[in-house]
C-alpha positions in Angstrom: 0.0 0.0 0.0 1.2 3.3 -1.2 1.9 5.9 2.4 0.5 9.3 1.8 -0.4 10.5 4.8 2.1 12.7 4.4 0.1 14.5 1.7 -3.3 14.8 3.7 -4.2 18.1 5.2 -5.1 17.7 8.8 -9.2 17.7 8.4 -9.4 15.1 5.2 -9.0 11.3 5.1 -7.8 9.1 2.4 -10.8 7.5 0.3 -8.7 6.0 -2.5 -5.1 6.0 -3.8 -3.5 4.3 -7.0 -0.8 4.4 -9.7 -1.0 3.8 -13.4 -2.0 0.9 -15.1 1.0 -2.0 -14.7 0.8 -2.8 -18.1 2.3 0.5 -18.9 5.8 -1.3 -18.1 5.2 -4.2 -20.1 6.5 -2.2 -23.9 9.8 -1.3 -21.4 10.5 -4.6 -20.2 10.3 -5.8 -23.4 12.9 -3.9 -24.7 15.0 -4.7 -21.1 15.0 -8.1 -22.3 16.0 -7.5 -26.1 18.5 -5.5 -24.6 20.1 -8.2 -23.0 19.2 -11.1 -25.2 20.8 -8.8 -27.9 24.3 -8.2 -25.9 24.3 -11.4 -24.6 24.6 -12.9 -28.3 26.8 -9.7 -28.9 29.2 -11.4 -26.6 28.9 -14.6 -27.4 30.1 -14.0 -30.9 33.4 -11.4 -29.6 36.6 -13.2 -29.5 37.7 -13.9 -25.9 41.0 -13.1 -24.7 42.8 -9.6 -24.5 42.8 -6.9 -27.4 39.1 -5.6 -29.4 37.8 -8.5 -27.5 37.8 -7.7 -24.2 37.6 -3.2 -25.1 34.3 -4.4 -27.0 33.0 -6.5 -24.1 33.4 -3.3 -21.7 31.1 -1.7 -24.6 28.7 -3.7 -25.4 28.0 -4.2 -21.4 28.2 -0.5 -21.0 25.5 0.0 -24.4 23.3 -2.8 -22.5 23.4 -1.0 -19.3 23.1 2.4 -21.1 19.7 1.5 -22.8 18.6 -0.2 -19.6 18.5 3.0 -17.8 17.5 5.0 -20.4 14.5 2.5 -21.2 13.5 0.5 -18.6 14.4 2.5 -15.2 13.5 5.5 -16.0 10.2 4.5 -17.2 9.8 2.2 -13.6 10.8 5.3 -11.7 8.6 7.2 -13.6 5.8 5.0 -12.9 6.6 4.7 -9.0 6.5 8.6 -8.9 2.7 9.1 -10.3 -0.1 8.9 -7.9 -3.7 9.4 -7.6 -5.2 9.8 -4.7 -8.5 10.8 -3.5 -9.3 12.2 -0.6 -12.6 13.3 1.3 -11.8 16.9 0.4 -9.9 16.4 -3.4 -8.5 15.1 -5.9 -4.8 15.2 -6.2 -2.2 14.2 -9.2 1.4 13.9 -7.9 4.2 13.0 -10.7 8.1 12.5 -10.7 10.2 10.9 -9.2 13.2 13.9 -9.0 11.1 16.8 -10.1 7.6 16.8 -8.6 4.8 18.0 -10.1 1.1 17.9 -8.0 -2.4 19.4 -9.3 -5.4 18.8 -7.3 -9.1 19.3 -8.0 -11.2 20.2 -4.8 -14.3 17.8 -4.6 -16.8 20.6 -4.7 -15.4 22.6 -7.4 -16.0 19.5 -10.0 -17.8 20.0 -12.6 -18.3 16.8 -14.6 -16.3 13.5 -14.7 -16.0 11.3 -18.0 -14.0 8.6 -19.3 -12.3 6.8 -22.1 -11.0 3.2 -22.8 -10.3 1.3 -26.0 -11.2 -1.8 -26.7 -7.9 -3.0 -25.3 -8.1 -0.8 -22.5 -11.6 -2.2 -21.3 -10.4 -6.0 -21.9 -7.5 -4.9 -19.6 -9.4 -3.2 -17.2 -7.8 0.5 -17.6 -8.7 4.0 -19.0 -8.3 8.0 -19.2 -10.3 10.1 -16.8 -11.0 13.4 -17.2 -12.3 15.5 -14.3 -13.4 19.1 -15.1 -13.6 21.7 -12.6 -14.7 25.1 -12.1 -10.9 26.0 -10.9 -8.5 28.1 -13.2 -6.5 24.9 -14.0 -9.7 23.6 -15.6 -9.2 19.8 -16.4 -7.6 17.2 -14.7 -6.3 14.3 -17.1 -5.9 11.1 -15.3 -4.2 8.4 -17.8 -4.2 4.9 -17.3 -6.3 4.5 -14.6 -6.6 0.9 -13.8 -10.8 0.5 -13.3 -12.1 4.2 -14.6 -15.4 3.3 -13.9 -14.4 2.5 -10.2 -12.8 5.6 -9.7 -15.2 7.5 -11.2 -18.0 6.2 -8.9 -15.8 6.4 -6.0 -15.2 10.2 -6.7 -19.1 11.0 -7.0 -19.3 9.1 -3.9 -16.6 11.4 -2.1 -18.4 14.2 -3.5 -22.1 13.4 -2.4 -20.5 13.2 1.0 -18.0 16.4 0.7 -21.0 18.3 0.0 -23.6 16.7 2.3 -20.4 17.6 5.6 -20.8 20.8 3.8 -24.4 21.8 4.4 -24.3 20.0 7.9 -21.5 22.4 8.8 -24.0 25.3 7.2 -26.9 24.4 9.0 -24.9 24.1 12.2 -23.8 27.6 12.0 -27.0 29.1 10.9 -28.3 27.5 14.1 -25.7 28.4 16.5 -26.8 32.3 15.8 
């Protein structure tokens, strides 16, 4: 389970948090394990012993490793880094893993909540959700979501109840005069 507790202000809870879609790794380890498959063959077929042999051994490891960061770490640190969560007060994007980058949407300032998913996306149980708001940011994108739907449902939920605190904490003070 992801800790964000750090992230929560003081009078909200956490209602839902999640990353992207795990098959957004799958097209990066893929090419980790061409990558290696490739230089391991790449070695094989090097003469052994001292001379090009062993300089082009140092290279073709350090081209493996090169493209393994580049292509497959990156990506997976990338991926760590992005985070949805939901609390009973917003909705917050958080992104990067050295730079980070946060937008958040307050429950009661959204306007309408839709969704997208290809065929492939439906039969793997992920999709884009888009949450408009009346804020000056406009539109939040959320890509990838694994179960759209879900989320969606879950974020009307949080707002039904965001509002509903909302009028109990009017009607208490329009009492208490």
């Amino acid at each position: 389970m992801l800790t964000v507790d750090r992230h929560l202000a003081e009078d909200e809870d956490l209602v839902y948090v999640t990353r992207q879609h795990w098959t957004q790794l799958v097209g990066e380890f893929v090419v980790l394990c061409l990558t290696w498959v490739v230089a391991g063959g790449i070695l094989w077929l090097l003469p052994s012993g001292e001379g090009w042999g062993g300089v082009g051994s140092y290279v073709v490891l350090a081209a493996a490793l090169f493209v393994s960061l580049r292509y497959w770490l990156i990506p997976l640190m990338k991926w760590r880094g992005t985070v949805y969560i939901l609390t009973t007060k917003r909705l917050h994007l958080r992104s990067g893993f050295l730079t980070k980058t946060g937008h958040s949407v307050p429950l009661l300032r959204v306007n309408d909540i839709s969704f997208e998913a290809s065929l492939w996306e439906r039969i793997i149980r992920c999709g884009t959700l888009n949450v408009e708001s009346a804020s000056e940011q406009g539109m939040l994108t959320l890509r990838h979501v694994p179960d759209p739907e879900g989320l969606k449902n879950k974020i009307y939920e949080a707002m039904d109840e965001a509002q509903e605190h909302q009028h109990g904490s009017d009607g208490m003070t329009s009492t208490t005069r």
